[in-house]
N, C-alpha and C positions, 0 to 999 in steps of 0.2 A: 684247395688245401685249408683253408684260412677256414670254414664253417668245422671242417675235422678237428684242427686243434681248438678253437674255440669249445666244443662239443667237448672234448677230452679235460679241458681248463671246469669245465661246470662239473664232468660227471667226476672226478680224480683231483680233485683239489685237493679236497677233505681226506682223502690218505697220501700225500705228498707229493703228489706229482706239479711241477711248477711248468709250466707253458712259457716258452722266452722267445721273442721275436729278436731278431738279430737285423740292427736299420745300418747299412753300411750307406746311406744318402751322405753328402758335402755337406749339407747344412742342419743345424741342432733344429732349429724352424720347420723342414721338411719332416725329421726324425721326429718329431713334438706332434706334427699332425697325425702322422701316420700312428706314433701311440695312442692319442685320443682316440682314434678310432676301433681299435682292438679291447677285447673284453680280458685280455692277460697281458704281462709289460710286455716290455719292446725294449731292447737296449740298443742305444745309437753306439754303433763300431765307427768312430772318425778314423778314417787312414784303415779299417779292414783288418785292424789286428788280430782278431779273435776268428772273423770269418778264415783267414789264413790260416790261424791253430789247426783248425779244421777241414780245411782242403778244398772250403767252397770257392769253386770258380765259377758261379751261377745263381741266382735267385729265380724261384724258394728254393731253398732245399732243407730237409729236415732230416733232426737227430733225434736218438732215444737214449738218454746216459743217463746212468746209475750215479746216486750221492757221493761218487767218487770224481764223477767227470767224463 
């Protein structure tokens, strides 16, 4: 998955598409690697809050939402 969105973050940047990694890890440290590594952000979910908005009970999983959400 991770080459696909990359792939999508190069070619759709430039007409608004934002690519966001979602790091539900314990620690900002872990969460901090794992964004270095990625060519689009990563936001650290401490406690899974947003992964929950959502329904993920599992890594990866991905979405496609509209400037609404």
């Amino acid at each position: 998955m991770e080459p696909i969105l990359a792939g999508w973050d190069k070619q759709y940047s430039d007409k608004g598409l934002v690519v966001l990694s979602i790091d539900k890890t314990a620690s900002f440290e872990k969460a901090r690697e794992h964004a270095e590594a990625k060519p689009y952000a990563v936001l650290w979910d401490e406690g899974g809050t947003n992964a929950k908005a959502y329904g993920v009970t599992g890594f990866p999983a991905a979405f496609l939402l509209d400037a609404s959400g």
